[in-house]
C-alpha positions in Angstrom: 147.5 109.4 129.1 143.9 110.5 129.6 144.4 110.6 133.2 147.4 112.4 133.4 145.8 114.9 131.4 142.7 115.3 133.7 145.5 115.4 136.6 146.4 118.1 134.8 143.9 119.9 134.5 142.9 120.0 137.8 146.2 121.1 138.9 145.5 123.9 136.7 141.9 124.8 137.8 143.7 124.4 141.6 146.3 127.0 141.3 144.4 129.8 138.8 141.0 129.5 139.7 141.9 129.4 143.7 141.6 132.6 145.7 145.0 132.0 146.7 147.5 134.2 144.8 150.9 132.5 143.5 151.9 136.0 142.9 152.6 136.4 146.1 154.4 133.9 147.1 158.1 134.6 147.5 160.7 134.0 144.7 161.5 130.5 145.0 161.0 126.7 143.8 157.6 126.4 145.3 156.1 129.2 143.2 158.0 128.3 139.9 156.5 124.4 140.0 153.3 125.9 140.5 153.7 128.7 137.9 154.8 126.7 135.0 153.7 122.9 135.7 150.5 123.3 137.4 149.0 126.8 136.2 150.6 126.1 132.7 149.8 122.2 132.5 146.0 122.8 131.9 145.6 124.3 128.5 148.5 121.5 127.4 145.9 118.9 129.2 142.8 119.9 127.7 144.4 119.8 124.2 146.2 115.8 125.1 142.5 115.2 126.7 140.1 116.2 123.5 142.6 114.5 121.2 142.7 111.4 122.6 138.7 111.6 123.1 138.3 112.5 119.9 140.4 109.6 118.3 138.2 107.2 120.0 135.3 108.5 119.0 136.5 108.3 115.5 138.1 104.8 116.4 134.6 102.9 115.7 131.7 102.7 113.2 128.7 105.4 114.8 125.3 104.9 114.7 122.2 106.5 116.6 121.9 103.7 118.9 125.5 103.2 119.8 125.5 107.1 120.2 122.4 107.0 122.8 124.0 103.9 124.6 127.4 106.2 125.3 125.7 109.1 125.8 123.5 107.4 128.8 126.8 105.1 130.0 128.0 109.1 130.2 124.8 110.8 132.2 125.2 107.7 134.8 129.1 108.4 135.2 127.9 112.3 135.8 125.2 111.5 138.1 127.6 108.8 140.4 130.4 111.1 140.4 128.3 114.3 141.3 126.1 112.4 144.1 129.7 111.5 145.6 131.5 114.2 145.4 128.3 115.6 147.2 128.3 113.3 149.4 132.2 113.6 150.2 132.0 117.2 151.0 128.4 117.3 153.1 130.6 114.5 155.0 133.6 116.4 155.0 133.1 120.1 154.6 129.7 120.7 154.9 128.0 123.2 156.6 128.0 123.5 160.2 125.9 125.1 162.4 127.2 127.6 164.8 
């Protein structure tokens, strides 16, 4: 559920925060999905997301060191992610030289 929500998300942060304008898109089945399931999906995402975060969080006992240990499992997901997706678009979409 998690996941969907995240796909959700970033089906949102696609279509609104784009520079390409639904608006404008003529009348028709193409601009009503991405209306009202992709722009509408995120805030309905970020809600299912944080709830289901949250109740794992609250799931366990916390302590300081179980904290630090997540918070550091956490920073090393972040860093991974960020190199690749770095990588990925150097590789892919990078800047070229004219």
């Amino acid at each position: 559920m998690r996941i969907i929500a995240m796909f959700m998300i970033l089906a949102h942060h696609f279509i609104v925060h784009n520079g390409y304008d639904v608006l404008k898109l003529p009348l028709g089945p193409e601009r009503i999905f991405f209306q009202l399931v992709m722009a509408g999906g995120g805030k309905v995402g970020v809600v299912i997301f944080f709830s289901i975060s949250a109740w794992f969080f609250l799931d366990r006992e916390q302590t300081i060191k179980s904290n630090l240990k997540r918070v550091w499992i956490m920073e090393r997901e972040l860093l991974f992610w960020g190199l690749a997706f770095v990588a990925f678009y150097l590789m892919f979409d990078g800047p070229t030289s004219a």
